[in-house]
N, C-alpha and C positions, 0 to 999 in steps of 0.2 A: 504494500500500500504506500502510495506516495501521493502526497498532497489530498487525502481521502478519495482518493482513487483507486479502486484493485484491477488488475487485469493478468489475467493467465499467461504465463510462459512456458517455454519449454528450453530445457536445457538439453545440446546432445553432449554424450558426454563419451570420450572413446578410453578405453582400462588396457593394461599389458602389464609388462615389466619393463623398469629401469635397465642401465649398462650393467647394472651388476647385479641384474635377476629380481629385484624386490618390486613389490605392485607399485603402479604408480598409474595416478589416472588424470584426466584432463580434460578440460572443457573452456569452451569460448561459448558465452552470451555476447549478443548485442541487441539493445535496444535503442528504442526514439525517443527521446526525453519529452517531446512533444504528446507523447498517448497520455500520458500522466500531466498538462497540461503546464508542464516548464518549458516556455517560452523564448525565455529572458538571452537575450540575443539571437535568437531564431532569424534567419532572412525569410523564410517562410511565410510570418507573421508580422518582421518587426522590418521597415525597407528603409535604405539609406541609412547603416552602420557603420559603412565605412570599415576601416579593419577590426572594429570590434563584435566579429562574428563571431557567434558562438557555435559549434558541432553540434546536430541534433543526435546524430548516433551517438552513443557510447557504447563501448566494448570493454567485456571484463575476460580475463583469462584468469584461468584460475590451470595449476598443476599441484596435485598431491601427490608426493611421496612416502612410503612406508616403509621403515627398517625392523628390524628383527632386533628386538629385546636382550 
């Protein structure tokens, strides 16, 4: 939920092993900041910013690795 807003995702997420055999998994979201109605330097929305555009996408990666105890 962002800004009282909820909206469904889906993360894909791909699992294996690291260089040295331990699990490790990973995943890339990207969303539009604009669906949750952050605006705030959008060209979309907001015209004549000039260079202060702001990205509507965001992109998270994320990588988990796991060792052995």
């Amino acid at each position: 939920e962002m800004k009282g807003i909820t909206r469904e995702i889906s993360i894909p997420i791909a699992g294996g092993l690291d260089g040295q055999g331990n699990p490790a998994t990973q995943a890339v979201l990207t969303i539009d900041r604009t669906d949750w109605n952050v605006i705030y330097g959008s060209r979309r929305f907001i015209h004549r910013l000039a260079g202060h555009i702001v990205n509507d996408e965001i992109q998270i990666e994320l990588r988990i690795l796991t060792k052995p105890v």
